[in-house]
C-alpha positions as CSV (number, residue, x, y, z in Angstrom):
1,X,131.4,-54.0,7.7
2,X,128.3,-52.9,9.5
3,X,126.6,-55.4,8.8
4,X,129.0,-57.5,10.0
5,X,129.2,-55.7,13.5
6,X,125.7,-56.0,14.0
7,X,125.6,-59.7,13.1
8,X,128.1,-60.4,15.7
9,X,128.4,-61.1,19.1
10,X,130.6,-61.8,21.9
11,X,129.8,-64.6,24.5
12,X,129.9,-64.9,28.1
13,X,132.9,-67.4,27.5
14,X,135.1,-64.6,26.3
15,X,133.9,-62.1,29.4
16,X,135.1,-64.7,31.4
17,X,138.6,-64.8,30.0
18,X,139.0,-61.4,29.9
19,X,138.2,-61.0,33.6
20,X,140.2,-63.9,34.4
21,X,143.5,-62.1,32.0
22,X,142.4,-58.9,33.8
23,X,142.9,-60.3,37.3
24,X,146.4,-61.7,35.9
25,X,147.5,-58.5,34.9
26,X,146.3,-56.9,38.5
27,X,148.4,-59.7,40.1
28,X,151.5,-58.9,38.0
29,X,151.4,-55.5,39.2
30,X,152.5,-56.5,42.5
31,X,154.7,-59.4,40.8
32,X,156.0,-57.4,37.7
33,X,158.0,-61.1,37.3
34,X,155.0,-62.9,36.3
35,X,153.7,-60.1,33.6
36,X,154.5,-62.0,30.5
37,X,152.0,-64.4,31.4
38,X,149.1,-62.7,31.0
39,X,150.5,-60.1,28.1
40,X,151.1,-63.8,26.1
41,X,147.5,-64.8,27.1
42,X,146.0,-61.5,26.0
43,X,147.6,-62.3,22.5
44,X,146.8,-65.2,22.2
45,X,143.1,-64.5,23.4
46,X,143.0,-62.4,20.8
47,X,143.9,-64.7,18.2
48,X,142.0,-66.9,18.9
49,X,138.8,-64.7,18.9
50,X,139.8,-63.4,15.5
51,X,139.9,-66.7,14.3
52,X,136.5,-67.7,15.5
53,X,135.2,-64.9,14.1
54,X,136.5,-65.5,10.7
55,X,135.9,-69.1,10.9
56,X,131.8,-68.1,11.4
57,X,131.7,-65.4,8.8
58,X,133.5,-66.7,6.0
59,X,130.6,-68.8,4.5
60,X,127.9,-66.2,4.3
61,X,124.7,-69.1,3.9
62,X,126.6,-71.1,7.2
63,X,122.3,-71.8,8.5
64,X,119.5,-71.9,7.2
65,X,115.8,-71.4,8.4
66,X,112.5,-71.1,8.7
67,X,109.1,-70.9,10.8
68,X,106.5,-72.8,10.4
69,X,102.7,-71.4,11.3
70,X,99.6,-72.4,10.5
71,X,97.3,-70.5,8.4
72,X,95.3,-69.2,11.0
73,X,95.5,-70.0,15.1
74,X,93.1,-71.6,17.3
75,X,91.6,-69.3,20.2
76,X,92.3,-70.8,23.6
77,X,93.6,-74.0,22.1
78,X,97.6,-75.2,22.0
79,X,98.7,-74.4,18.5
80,X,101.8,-75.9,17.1
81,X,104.7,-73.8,16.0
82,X,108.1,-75.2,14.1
83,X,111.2,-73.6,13.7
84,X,113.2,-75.9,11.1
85,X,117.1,-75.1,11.2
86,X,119.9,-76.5,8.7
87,X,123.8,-76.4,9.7
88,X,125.8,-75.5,6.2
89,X,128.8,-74.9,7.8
90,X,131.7,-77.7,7.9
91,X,131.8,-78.3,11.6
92,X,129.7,-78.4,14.8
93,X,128.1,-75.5,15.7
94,X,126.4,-74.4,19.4
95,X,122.7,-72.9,18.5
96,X,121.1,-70.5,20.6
97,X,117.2,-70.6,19.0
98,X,115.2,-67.4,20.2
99,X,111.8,-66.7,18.5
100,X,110.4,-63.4,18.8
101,X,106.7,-64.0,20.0
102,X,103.5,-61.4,19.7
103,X,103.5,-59.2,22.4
104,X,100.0,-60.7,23.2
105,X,101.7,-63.5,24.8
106,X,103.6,-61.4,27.3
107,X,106.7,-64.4,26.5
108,X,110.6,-62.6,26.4
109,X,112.3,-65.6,27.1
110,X,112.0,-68.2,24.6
111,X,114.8,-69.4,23.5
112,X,116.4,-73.4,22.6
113,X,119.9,-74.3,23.3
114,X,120.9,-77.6,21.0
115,X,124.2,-78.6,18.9
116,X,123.7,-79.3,15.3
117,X,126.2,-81.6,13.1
118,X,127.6,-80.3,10.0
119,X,125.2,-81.0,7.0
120,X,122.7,-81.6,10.0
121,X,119.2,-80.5,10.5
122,X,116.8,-80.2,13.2
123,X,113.1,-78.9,13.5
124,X,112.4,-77.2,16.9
125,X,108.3,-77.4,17.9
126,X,106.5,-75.5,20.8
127,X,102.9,-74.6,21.1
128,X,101.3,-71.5,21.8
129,X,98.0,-71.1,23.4
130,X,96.2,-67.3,22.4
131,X,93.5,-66.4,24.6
132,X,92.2,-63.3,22.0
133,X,90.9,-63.1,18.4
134,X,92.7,-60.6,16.1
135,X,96.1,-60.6,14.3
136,X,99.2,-61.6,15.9
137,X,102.7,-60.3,14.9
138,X,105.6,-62.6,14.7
139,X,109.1,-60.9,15.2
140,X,111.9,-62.6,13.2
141,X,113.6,-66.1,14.8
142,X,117.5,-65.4,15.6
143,X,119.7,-68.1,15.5
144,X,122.9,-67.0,17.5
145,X,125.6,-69.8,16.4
146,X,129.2,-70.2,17.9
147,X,131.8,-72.7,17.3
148,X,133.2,-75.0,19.5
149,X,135.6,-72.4,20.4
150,X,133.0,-70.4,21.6
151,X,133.8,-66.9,22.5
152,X,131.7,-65.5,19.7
153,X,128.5,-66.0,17.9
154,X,127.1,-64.7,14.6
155,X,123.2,-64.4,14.4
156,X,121.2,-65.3,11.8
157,X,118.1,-63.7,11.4
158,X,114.7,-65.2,9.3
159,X,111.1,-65.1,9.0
160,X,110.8,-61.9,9.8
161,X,107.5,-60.1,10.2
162,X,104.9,-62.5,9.9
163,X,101.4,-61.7,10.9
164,X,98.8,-64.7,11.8
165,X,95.3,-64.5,12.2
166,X,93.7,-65.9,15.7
167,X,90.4,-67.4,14.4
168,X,87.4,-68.8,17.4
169,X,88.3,-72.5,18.1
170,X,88.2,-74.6,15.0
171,X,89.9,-77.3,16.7
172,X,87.5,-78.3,19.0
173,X,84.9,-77.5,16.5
174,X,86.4,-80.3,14.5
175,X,86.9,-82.2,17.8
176,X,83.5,-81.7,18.6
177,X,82.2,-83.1,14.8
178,X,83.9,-86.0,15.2
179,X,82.3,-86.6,18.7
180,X,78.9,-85.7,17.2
181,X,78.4,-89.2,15.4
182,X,76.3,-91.3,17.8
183,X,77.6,-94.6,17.0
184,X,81.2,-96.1,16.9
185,X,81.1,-97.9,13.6
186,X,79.8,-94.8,11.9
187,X,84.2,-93.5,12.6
188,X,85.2,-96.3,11.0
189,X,83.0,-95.8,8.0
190,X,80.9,-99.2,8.0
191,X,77.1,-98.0,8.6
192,X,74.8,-95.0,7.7
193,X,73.0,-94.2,10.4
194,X,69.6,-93.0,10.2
195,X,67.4,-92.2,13.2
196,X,63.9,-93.0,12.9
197,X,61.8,-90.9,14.8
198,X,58.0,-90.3,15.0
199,X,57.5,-87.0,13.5
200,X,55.5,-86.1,10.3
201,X,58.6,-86.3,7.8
202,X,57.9,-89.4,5.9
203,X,61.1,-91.1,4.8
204,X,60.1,-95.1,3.3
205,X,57.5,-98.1,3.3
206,X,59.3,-100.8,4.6
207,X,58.5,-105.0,5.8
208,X,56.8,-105.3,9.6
209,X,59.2,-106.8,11.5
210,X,58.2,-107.9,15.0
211,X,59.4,-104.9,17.8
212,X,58.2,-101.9,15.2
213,X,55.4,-100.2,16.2
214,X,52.3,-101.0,15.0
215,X,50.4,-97.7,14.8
216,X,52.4,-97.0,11.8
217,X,50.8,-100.1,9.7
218,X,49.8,-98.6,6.3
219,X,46.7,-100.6,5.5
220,X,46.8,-99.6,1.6
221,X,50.1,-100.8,1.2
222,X,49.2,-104.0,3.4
223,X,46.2,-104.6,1.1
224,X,48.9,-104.7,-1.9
225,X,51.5,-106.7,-1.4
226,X,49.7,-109.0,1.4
227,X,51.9,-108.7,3.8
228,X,52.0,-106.2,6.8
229,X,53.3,-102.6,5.7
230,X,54.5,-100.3,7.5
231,X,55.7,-96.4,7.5
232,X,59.0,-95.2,8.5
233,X,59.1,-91.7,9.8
234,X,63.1,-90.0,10.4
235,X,64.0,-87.1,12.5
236,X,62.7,-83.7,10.6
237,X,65.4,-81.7,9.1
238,X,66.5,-78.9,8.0
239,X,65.3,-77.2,11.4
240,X,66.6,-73.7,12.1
241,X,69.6,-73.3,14.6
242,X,70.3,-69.7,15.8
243,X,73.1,-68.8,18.0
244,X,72.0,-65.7,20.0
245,X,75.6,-64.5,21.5
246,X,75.2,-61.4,23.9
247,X,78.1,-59.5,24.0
248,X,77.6,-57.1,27.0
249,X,79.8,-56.0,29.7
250,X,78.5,-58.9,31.3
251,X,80.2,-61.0,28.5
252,X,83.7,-59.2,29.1
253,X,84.3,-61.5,32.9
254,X,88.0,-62.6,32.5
255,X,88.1,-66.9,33.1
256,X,91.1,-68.7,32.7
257,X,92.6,-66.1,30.5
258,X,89.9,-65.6,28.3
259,X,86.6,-64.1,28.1
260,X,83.3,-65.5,28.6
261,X,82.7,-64.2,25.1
262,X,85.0,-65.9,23.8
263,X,83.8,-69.3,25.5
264,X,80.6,-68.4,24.1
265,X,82.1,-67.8,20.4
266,X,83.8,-71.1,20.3
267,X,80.4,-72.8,21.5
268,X,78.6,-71.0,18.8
269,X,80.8,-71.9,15.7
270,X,81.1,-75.8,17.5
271,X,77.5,-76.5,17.7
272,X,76.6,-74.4,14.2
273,X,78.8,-76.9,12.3
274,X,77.2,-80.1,14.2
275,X,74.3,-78.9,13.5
276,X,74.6,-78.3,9.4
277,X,76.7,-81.9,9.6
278,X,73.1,-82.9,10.5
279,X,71.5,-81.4,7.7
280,X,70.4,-78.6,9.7
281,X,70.2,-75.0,9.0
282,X,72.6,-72.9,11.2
283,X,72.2,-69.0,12.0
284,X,73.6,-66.5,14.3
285,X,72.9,-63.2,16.1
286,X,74.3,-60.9,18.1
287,X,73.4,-58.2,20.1
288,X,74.2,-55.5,23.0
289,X,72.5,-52.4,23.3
290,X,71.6,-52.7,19.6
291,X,72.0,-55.6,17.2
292,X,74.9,-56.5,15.8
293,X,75.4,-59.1,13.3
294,X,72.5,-60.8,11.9
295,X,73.3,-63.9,9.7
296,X,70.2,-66.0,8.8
297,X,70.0,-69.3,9.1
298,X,71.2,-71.2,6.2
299,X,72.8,-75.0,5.0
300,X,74.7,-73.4,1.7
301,X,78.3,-74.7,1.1
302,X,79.9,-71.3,2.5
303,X,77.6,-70.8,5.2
304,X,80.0,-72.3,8.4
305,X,83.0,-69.6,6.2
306,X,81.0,-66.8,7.2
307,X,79.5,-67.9,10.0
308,X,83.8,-68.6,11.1
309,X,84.1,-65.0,9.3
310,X,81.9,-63.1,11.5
311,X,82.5,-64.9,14.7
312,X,86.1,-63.2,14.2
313,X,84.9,-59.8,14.1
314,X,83.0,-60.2,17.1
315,X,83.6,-56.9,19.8
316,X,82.1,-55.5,22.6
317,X,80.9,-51.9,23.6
318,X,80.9,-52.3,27.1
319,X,77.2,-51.8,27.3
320,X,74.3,-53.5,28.6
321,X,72.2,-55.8,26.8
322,X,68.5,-54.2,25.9
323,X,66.2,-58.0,25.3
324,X,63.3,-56.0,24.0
325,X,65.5,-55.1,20.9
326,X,66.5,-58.7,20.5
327,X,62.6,-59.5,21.0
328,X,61.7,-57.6,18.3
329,X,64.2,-58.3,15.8
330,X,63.6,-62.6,16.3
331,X,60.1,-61.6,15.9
332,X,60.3,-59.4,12.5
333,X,62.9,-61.8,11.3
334,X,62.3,-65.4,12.3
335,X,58.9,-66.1,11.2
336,X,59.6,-70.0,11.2
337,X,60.0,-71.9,14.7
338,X,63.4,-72.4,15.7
339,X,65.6,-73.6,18.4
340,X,67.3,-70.5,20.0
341,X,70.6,-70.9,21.7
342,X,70.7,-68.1,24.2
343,X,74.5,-67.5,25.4
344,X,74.3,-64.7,28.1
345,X,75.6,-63.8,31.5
346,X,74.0,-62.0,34.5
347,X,75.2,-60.2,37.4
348,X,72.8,-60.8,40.0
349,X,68.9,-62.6,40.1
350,X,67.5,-59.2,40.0
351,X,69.0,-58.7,36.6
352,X,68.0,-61.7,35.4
353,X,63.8,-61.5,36.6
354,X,64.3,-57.8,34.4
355,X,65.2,-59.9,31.2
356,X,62.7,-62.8,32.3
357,X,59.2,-61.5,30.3
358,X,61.1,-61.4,26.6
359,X,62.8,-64.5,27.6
360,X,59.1,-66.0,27.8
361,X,57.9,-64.2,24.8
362,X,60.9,-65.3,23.0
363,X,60.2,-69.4,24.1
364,X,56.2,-69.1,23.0
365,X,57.5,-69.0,19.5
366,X,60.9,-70.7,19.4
367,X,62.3,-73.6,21.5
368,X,64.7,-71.2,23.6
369,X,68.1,-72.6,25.6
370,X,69.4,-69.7,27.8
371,X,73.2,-70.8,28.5
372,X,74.8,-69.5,32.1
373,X,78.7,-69.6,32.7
374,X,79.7,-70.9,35.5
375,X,82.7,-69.6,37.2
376,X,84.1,-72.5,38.6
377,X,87.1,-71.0,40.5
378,X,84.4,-68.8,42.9
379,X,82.4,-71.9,43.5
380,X,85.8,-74.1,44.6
381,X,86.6,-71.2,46.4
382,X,83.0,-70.8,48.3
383,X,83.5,-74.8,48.8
């Protein structure tokens, strides 16, 4: 029985006819002629929700559902979310859909209003877009369903509970791979391409044929076939590709709901799988005022699982960022030259010319990219 109280409610349709049998019974006080009317309407009011409420709670699986999540969310990307709902009852029913969101979302009004058939089911999709990593808590979905008659509702409650990892932005690291091909018929799966370049990584002796360049003639070979030779070179691989994340106070400026951190995250894991999908070898660090995480560069199966792994984990202390620390630790630990991706933030110029002498230190022995964030809202605004 009390679970039955608790799964029922009583609609704004029923409110309404009691204040309506309420003012009736007002107005017959003044007509005590006209009283029968609204004692005959109370009755039969209350009939009537009995019978609704009977006619919902005598089959006890009347609906049936369940949300749908992915595995693990997207950071400041839309995310799909279904809610699939069955009608098992033998009539039309009113549904009243409310999902209880993470409280990271700041959402307390979600909610579907649709009519389902007997024997009829409907899936209800919406998208959510988190702006932090970390786990997020789903309440349970309540279904609230009424008949026709309408003046109460029993709630269904399932799904309950369900906690859902938000993970830096593997969807535009896949949307990114797929952009990262440099020629159309390559996404249809008709050519190979190889790049030929002029470094020292020999890849095949192949026919002249007029338009290649003829410093790369190889005379031997010429001499053997008799016909012009010539060496192919490709682009060197497996080159080393660190992504050096500062994660500073400096790093914690809000944009768009999320941090620059977090921009600089879903960079780092986009461009680390591009670059082992070229058959390079991708690392990271991070650093504040000590080193963090230090993952070395690597093309194994698992590497882009724990690179994904420890972008996750990723916080901040609030604290500034000491360069000399990072200095040292690129050189005690990189020995081979490699192309630094530098994500960092400063407040002022001054800051920056303090960081400036590692910064040169750091590009005699690696190629080095320092990447800024622009805050575009301040610069509309000074516009």
């Amino acid at each position: 029985m009390i679970a039955v109280i608790k799964a029922l409610y009583l609609t704004n349709k029923l409110f309404t006819a009691i204040i309506g049998i309420v003012v009736l019974f007002v107005f017959a006080y003044f007509f005590p002629t006209f009283l029968v009317i609204p004692k005959v309407l109370f009755f039969t009011l209350l009939a009537t929700t009995l019978a609704d409420a009977i006619l919902l709670f005598k089959n006890k699986k009347g609906v049936k559902g369940i949300r749908f999540t992915p595995e693990k969310l997207s950071n400041g990307d839309e995310n799909e979310i279904r809610v699939y709902l069955e009608n098992r009852f033998d009539f039309t029913v009113q549904v009243k859909l409310i999902d209880e969101l993470p409280h990271q979302f700041q959402i307390r009004d979600h909610e579907f209003l649709f009519t389902l058939k007997s024997k009829e089911s409907k899936t209800t999709a919406y998208n959510l877009r988190p702006v932090k990593r970390g786990e997020y808590s789903f309440g349970a979905v309540n279904a609230l369903i009424s008949s026709k008659i309408g003046l109460v509702a029993r709630r269904y409650r399932f799904s309950q509970d369900k906690i859902v990892p938000v993970y830096p932005s593997f969807i535009q690291m896949r949307k990114y791979e797929l952009k990262a091909i440099s020629n159309n018929l390559t996404e249809i799966g008709i050519k190979k391409i190889r790049r030929i370049g002029h470094n020292m990584e020999f890849e095949q002796i192949k026919e002249y044929v007029p338009g290649d360049d003829f410093r790369t003639i190889n005379w031997k070979a010429t001499a053997r076939s008799g016909s012009l030779m010539i060496n192919n070179y490709q682009d060197e691989k497996s080159q080393q590709v660190y992504s050096v994340i500062d994660k500073s106070r400096n790093m914690q400026m809000p944009f768009d709901g999320m941090s620059l951190l977090d921009y600089a995250i879903n960079a780092s894991l986009v461009i680390s799988n591009i670059a082992m999908k070229k058959d390079d070898k991708a690392g990271l660090i991070t650093f504040q005022h000590k080193i963090g995480t230090v993952l070395p560069a690597s093309k194994r199966a698992k590497q882009m699982y724990l690179i994904l792994e420890t972008l996750y984990n990723q916080k901040t202390a609030y604290k500034e960022a000491d360069y000399s620390k990072l200095y040292a630790l690129v050189k005690r630990k990189i020995t081979q030259r490699s192309l630094l991706l530098l994500y960092t933030n400063f407040e002022s110029l001054s800051g920056m010319h303090r960081q400036l002498p590692y910064l040169k230190n750091l590009a005699k022995s690696h190629l080095l990219v320092v990447i800024f964030f622009e805050n575009t809202e301040v610069k509309k605004l000074l516009d």
